[in-house]
N, CA, C and O atoms as a GROMACS GRO file, in nm:
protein
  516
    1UNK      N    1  -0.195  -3.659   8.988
    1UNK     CA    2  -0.113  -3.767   8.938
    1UNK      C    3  -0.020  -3.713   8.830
    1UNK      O    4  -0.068  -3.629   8.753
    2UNK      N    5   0.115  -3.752   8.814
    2UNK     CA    6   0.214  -3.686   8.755
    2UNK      C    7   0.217  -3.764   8.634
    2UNK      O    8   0.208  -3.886   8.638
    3UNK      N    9   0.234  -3.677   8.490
    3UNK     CA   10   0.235  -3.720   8.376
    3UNK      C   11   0.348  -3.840   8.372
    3UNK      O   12   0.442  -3.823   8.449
    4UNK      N   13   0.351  -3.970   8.282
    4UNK     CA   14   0.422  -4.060   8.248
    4UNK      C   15   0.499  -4.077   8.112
    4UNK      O   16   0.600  -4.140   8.077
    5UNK      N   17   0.408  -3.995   8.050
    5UNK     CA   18   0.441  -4.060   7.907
    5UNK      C   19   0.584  -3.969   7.861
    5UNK      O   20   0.614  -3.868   7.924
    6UNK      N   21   0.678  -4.027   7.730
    6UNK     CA   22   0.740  -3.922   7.666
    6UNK      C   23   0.720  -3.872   7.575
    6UNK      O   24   0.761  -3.911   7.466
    7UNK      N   25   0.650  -3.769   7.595
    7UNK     CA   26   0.633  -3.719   7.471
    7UNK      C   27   0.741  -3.619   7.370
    7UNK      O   28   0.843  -3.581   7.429
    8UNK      N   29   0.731  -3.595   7.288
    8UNK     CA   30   0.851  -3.456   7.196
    8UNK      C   31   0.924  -3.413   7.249
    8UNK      O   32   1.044  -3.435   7.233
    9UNK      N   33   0.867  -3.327   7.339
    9UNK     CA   34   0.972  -3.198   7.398
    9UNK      C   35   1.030  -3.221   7.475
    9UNK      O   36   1.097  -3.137   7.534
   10UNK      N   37   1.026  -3.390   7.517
   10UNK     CA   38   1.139  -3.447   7.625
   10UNK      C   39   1.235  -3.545   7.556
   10UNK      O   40   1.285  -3.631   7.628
   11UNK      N   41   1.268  -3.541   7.416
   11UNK     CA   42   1.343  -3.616   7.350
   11UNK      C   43   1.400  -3.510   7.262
   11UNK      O   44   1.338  -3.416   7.214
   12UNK      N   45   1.509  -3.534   7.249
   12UNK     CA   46   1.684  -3.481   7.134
   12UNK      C   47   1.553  -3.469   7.013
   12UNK      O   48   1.456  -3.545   7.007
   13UNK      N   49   1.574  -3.389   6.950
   13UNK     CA   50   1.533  -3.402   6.794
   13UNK      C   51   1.610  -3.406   6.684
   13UNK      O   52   1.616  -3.494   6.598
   14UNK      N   53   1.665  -3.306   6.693
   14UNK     CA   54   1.737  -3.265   6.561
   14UNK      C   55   1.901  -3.277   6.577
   14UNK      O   56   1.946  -3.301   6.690
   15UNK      N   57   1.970  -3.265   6.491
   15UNK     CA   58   2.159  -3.292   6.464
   15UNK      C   59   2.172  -3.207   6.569
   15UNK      O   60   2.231  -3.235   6.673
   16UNK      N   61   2.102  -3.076   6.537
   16UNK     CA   62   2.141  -2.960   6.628
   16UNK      C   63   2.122  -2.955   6.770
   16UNK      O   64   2.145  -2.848   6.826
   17UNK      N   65   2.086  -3.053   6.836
   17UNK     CA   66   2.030  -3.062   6.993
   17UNK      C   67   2.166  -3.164   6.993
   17UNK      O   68   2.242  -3.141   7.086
   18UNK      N   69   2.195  -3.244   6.924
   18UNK     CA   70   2.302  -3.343   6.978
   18UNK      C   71   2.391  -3.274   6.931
   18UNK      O   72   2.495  -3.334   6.958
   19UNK      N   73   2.420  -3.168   6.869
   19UNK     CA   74   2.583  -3.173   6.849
   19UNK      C   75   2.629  -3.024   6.982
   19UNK      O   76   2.731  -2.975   7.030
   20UNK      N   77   2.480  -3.005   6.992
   20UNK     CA   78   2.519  -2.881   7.130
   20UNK      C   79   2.548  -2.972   7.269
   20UNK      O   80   2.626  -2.942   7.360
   21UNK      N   81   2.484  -3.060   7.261
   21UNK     CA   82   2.548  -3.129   7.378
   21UNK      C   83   2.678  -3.229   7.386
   21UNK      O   84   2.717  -3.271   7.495
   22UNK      N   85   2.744  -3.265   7.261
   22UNK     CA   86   2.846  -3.301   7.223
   22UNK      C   87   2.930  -3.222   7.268
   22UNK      O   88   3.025  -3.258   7.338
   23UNK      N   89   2.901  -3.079   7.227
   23UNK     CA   90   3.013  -2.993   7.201
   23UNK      C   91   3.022  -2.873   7.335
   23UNK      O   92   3.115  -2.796   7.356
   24UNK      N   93   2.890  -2.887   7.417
   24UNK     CA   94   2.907  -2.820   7.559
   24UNK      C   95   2.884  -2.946   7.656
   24UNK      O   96   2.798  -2.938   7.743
   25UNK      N   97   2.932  -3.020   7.647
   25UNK     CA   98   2.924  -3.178   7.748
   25UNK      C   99   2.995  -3.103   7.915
   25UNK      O  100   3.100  -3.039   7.904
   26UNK      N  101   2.944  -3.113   8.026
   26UNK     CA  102   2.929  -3.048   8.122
   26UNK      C  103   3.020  -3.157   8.244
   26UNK      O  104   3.121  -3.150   8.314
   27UNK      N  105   2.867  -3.294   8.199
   27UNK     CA  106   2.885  -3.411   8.325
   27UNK      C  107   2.874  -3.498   8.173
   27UNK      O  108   2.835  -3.472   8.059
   28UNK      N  109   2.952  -3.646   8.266
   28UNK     CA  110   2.989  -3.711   8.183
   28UNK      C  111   2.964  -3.840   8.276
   28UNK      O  112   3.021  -3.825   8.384
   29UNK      N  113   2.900  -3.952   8.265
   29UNK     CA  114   2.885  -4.067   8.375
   29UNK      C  115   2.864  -4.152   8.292
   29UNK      O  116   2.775  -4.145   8.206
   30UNK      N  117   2.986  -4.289   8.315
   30UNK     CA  118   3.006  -4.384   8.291
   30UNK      C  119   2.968  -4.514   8.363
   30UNK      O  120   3.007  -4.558   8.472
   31UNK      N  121   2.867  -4.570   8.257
   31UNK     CA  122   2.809  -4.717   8.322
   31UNK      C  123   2.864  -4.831   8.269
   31UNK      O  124   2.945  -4.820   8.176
   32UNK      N  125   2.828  -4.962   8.323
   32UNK     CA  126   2.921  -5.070   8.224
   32UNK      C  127   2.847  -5.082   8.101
   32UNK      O  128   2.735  -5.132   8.106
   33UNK      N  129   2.901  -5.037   7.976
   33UNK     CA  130   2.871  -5.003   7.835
   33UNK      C  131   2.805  -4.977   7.782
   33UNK      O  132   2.759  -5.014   7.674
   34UNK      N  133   2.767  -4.834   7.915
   34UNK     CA  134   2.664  -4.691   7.847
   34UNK      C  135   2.755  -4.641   7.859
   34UNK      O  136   2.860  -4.697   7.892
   35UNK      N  137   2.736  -4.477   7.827
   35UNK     CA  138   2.787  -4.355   7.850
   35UNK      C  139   2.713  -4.286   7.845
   35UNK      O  140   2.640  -4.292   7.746
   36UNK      N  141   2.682  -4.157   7.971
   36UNK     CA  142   2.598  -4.017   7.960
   36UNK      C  143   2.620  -3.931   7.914
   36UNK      O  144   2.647  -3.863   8.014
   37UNK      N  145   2.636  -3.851   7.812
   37UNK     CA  146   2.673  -3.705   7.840
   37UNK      C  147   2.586  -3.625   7.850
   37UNK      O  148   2.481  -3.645   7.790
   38UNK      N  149   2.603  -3.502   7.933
   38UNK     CA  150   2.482  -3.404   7.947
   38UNK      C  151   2.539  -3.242   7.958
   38UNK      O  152   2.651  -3.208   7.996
   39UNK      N  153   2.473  -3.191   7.931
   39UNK     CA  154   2.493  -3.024   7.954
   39UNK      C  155   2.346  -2.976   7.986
   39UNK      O  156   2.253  -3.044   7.941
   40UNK      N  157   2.306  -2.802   8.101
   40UNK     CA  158   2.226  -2.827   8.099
   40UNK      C  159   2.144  -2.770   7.969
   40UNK      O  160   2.184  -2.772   7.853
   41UNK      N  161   2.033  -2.724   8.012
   41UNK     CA  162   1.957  -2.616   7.894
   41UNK      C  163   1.851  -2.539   7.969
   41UNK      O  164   1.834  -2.555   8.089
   42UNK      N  165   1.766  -2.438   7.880
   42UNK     CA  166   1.667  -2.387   7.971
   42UNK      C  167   1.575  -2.400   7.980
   42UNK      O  168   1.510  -2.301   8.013
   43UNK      N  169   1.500  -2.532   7.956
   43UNK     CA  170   1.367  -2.522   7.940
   43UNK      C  171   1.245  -2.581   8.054
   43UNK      O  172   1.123  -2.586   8.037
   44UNK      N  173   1.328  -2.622   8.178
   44UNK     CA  174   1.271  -2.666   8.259
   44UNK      C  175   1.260  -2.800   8.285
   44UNK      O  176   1.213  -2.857   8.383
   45UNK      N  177   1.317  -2.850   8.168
   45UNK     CA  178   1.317  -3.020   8.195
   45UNK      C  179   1.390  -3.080   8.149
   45UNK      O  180   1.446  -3.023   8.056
   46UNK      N  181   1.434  -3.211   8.177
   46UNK     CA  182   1.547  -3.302   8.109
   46UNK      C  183   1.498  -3.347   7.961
   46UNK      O  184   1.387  -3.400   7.949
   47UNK      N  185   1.568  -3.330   7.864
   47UNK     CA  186   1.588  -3.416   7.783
   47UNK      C  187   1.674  -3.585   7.720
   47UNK      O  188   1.774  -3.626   7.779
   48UNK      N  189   1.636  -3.635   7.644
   48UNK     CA  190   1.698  -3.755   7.615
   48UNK      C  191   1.700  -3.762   7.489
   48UNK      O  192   1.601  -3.733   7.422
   49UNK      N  193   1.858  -3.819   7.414
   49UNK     CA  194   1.914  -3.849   7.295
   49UNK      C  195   1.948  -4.001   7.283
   49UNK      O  196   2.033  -4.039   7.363
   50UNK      N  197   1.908  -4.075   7.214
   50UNK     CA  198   2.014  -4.202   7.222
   50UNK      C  199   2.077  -4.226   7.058
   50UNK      O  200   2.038  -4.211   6.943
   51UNK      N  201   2.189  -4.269   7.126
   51UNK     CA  202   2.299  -4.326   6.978
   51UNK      C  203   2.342  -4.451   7.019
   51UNK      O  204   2.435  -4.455   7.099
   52UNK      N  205   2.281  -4.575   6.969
   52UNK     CA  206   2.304  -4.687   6.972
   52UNK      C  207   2.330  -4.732   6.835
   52UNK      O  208   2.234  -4.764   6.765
   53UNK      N  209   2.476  -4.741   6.782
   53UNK     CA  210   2.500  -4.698   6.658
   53UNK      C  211   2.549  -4.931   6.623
   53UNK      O  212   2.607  -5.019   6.685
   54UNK      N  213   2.488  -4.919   6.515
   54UNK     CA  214   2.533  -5.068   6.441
   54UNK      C  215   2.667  -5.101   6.469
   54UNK      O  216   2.673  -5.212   6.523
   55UNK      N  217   2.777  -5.049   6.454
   55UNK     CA  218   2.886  -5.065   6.530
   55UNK      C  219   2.894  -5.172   6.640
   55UNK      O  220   2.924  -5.291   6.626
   56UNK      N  221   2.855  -5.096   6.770
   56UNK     CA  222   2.857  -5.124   6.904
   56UNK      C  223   2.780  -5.241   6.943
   56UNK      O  224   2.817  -5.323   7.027
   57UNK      N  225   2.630  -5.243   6.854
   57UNK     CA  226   2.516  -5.345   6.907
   57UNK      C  227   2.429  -5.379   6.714
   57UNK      O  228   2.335  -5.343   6.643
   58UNK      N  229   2.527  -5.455   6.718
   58UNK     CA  230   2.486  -5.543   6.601
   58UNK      C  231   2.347  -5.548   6.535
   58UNK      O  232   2.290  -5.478   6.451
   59UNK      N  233   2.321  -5.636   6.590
   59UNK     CA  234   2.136  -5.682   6.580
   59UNK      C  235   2.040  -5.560   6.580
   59UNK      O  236   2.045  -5.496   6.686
   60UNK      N  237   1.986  -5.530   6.521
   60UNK     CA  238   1.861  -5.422   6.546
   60UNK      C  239   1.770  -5.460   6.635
   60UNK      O  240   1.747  -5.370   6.716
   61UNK      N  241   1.698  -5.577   6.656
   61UNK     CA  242   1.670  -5.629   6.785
   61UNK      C  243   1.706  -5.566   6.919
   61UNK      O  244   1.630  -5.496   6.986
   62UNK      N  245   1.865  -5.610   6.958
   62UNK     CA  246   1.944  -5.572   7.062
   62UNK      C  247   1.944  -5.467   7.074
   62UNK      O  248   1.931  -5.431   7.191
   63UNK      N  249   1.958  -5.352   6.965
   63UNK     CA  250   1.921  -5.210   6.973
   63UNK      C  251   1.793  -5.149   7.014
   63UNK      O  252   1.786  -5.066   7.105
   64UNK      N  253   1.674  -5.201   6.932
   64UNK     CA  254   1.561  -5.201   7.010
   64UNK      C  255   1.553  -5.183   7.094
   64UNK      O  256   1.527  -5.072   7.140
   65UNK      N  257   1.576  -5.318   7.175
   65UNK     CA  258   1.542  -5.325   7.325
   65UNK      C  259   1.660  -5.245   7.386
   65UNK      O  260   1.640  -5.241   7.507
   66UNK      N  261   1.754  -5.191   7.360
   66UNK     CA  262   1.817  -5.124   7.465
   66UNK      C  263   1.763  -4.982   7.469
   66UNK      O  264   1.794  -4.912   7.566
   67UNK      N  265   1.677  -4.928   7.364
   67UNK     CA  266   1.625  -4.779   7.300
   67UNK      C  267   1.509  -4.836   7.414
   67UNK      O  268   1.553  -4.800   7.523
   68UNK      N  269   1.432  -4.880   7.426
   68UNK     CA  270   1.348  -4.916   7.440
   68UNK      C  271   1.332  -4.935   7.628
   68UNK      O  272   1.241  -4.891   7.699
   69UNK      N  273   1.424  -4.994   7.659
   69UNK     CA  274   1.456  -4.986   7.812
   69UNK      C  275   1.525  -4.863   7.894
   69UNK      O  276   1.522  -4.831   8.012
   70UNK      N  277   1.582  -4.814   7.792
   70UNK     CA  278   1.660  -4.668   7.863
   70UNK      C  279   1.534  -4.545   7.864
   70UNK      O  280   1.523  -4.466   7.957
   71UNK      N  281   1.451  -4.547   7.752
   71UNK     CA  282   1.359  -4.492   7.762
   71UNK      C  283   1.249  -4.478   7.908
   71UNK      O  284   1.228  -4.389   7.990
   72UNK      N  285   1.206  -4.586   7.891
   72UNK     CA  286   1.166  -4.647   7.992
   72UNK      C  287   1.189  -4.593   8.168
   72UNK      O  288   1.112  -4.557   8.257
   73UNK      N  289   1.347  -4.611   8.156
   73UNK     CA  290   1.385  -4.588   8.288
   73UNK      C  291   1.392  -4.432   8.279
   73UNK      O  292   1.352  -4.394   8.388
   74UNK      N  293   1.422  -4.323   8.201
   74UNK     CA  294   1.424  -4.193   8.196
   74UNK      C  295   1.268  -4.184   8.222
   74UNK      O  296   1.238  -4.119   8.323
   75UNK      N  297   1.152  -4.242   8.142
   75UNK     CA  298   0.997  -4.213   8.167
   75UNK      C  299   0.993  -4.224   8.300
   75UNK      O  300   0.907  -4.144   8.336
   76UNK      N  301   1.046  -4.291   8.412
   76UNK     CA  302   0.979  -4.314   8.536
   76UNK      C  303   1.079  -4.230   8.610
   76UNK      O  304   1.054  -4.215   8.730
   77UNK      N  305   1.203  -4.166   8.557
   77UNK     CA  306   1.273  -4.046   8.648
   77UNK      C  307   1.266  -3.948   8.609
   77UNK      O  308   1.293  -3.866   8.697
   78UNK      N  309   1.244  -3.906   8.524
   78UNK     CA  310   1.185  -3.773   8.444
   78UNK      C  311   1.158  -3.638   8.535
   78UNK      O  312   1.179  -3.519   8.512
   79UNK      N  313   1.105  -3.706   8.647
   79UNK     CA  314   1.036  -3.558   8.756
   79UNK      C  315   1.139  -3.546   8.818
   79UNK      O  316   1.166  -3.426   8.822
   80UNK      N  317   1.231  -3.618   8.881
   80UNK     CA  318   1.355  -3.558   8.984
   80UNK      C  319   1.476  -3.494   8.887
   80UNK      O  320   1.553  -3.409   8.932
   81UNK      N  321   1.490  -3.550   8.727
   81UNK     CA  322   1.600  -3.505   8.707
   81UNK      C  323   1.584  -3.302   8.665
   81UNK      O  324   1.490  -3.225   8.648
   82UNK      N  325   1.695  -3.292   8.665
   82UNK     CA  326   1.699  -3.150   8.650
   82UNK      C  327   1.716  -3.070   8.532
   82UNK      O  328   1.773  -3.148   8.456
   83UNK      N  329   1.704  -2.978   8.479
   83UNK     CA  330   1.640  -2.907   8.335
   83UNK      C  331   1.831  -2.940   8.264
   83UNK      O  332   1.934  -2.873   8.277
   84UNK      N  333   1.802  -3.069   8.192
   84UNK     CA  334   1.953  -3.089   8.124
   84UNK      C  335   1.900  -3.149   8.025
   84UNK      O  336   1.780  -3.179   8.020
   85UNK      N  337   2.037  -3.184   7.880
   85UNK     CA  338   1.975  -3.296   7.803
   85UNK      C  339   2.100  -3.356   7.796
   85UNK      O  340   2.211  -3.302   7.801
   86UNK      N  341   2.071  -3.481   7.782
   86UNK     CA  342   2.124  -3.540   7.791
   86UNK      C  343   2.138  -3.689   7.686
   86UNK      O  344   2.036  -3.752   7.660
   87UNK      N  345   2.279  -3.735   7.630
   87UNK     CA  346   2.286  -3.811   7.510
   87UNK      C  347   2.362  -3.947   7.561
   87UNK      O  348   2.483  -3.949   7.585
   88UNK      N  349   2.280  -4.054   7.575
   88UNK     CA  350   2.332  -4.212   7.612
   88UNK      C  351   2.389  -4.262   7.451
   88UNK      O  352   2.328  -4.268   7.344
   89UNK      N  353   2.526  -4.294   7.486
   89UNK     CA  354   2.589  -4.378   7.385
   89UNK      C  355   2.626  -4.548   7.417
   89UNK      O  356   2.705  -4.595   7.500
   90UNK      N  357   2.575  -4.588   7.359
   90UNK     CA  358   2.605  -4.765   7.364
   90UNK      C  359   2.738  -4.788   7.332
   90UNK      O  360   2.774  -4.774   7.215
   91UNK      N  361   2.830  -4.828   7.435
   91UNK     CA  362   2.954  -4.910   7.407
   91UNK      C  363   2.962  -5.075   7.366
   91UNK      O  364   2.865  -5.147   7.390
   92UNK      N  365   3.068  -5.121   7.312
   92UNK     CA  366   3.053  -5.260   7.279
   92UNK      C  367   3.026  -5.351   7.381
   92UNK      O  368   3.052  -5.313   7.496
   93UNK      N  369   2.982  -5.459   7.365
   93UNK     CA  370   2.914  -5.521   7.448
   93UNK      C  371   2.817  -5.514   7.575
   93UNK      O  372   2.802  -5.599   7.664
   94UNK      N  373   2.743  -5.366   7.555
   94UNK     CA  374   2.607  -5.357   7.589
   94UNK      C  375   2.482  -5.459   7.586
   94UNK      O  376   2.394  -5.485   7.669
   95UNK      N  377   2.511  -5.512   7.441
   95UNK     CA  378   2.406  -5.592   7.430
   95UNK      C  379   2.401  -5.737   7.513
   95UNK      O  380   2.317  -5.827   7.499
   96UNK      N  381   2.481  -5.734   7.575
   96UNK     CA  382   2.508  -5.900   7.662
   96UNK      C  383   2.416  -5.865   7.799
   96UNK      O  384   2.365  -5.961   7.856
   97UNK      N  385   2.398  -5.747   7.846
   97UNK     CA  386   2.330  -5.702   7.971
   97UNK      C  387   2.197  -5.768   7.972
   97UNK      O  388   2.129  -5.747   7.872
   98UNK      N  389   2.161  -5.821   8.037
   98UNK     CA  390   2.059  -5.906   8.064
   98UNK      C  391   1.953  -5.737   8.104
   98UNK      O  392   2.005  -5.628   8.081
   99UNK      N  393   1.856  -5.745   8.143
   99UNK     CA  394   1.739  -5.603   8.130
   99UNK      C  395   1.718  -5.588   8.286
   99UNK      O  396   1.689  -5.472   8.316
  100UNK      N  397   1.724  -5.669   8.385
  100UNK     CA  398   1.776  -5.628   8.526
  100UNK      C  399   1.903  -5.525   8.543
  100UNK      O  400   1.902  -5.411   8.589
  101UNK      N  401   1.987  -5.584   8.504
  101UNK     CA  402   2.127  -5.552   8.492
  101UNK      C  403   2.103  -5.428   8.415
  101UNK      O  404   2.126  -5.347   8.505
  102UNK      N  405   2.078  -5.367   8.328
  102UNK     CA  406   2.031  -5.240   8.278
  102UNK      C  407   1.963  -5.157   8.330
  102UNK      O  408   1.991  -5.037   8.327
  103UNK      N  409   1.826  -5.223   8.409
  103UNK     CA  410   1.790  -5.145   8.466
  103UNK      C  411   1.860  -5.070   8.566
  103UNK      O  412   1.822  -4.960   8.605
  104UNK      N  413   2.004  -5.155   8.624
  104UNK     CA  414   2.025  -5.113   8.777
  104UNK      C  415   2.125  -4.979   8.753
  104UNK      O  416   2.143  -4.880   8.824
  105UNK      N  417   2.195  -5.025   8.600
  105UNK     CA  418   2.312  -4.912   8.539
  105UNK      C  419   2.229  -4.820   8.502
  105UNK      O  420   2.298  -4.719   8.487
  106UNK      N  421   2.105  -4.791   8.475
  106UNK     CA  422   2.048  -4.678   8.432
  106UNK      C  423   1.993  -4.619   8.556
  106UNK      O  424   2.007  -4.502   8.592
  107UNK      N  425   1.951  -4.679   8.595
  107UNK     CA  426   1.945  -4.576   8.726
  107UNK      C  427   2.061  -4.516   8.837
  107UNK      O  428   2.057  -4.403   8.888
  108UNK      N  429   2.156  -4.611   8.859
  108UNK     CA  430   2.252  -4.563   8.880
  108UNK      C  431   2.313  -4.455   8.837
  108UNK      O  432   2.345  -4.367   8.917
  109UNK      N  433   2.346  -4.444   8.668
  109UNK     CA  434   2.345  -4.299   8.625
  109UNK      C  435   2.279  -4.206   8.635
  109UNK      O  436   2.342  -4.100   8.647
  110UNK      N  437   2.083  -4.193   8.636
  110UNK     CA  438   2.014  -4.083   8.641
  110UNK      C  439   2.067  -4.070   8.828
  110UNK      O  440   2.070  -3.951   8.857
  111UNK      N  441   2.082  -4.106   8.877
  111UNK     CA  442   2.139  -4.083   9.002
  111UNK      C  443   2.260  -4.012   9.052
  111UNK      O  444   2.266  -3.940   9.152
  112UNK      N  445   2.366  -4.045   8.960
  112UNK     CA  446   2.450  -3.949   8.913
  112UNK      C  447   2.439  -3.851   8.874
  112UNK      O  448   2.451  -3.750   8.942
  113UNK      N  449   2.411  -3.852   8.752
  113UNK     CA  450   2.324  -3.722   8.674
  113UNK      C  451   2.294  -3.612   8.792
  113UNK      O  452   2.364  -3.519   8.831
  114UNK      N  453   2.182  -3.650   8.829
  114UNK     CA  454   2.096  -3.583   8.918
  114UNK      C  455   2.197  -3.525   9.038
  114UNK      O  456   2.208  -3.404   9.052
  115UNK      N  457   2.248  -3.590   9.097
  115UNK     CA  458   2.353  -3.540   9.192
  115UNK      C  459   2.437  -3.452   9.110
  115UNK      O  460   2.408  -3.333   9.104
  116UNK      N  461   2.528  -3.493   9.051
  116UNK     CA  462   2.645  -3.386   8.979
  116UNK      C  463   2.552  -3.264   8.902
  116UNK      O  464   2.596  -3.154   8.868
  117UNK      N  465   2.454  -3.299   8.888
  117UNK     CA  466   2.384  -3.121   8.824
  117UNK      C  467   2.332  -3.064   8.886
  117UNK      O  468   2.280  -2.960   8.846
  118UNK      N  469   2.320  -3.109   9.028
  118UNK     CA  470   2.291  -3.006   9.180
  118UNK      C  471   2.400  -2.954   9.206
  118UNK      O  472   2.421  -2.835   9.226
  119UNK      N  473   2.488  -3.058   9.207
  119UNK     CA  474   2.630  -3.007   9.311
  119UNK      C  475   2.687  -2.885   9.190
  119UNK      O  476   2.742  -2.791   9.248
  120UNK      N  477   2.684  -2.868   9.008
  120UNK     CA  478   2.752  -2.795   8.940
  120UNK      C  479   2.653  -2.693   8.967
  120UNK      O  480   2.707  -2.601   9.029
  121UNK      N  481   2.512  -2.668   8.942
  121UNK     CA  482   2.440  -2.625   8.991
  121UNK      C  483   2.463  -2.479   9.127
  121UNK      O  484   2.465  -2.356   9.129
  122UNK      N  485   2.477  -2.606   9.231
  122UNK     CA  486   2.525  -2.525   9.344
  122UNK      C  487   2.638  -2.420   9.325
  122UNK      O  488   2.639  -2.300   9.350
  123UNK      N  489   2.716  -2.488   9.284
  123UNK     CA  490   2.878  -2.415   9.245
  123UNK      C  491   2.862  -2.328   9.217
  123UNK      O  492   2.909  -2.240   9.290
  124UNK      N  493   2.789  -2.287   9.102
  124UNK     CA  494   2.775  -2.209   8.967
  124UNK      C  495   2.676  -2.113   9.087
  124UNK      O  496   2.720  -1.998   9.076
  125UNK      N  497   2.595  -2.114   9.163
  125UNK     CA  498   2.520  -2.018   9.218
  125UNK      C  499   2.611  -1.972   9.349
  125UNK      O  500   2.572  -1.874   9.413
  126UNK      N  501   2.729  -2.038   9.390
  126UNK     CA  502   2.736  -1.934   9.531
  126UNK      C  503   2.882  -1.858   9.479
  126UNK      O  504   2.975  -1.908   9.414
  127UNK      N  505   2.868  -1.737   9.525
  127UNK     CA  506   2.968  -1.618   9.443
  127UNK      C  507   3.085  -1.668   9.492
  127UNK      O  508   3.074  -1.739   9.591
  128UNK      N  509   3.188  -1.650   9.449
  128UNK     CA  510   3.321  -1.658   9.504
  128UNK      C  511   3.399  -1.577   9.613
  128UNK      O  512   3.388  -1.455   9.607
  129UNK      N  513   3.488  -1.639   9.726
  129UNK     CA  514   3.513  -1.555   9.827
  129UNK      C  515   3.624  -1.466   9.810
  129UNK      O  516   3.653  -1.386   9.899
   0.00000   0.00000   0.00000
């Protein structure tokens, strides 16, 4: 049976994990008022950052639960995605998404994700003619 939980070494820690993926951003996938960015890394597994900044989603509540549901949906895709990390930013009016409706944009992106870091993936491994 395959581990569930998230623990540490599958979450952003430090300034320095987000500003390397800021600043080597690879794939980039846009949901209605998320944003992904990702680059990969080497450690064998995906990571996750979130910036759901007062700005964008008012209420700490609303923030909560959006930290809280994106999590969530990365905990139950965790095994297919591929050794990247990756940083979700909350755009304005995120917080109106009802938690169906979130669920369907978050997976939709790890779906993305997952595709575009095979296909760069691929690229990056077959030599040039």
């Amino acid at each position: 049976m395959s581990r569930q939980g998230f623990p540490r070494q599958l979450r952003l820690l430090t300034a320095g994990d987000y500003r390397h993926v800021f600043d080597h951003t690879i794939l980039k996938v846009h949901g209605k008022g998320l944003l992904a960015l990702a680059c990969p890394n080497d450690l064998g597994h995906a990571r996750l950052g979130l910036v759901f900044s007062k700005k964008n989603v008012r209420r700490a509540v609303d923030r909560n639960r959006l930290k809280r549901l994106t999590r969530e949906s990365i905990r139950l895709r965790q095994q297919r995605l591929p050794a990247i990390d990756i940083v979700v930013l909350a755009k304005r009016g995120v917080n109106e998404l009802d938690n169906e409706t979130l669920h369907r944009q978050l997976d939709g992106m790890w779906s993305r994700l997952e595709k575009d870091a095979r296909r760069l993936k691929a690229a990056k491994s077959t030599p040039p003619a």
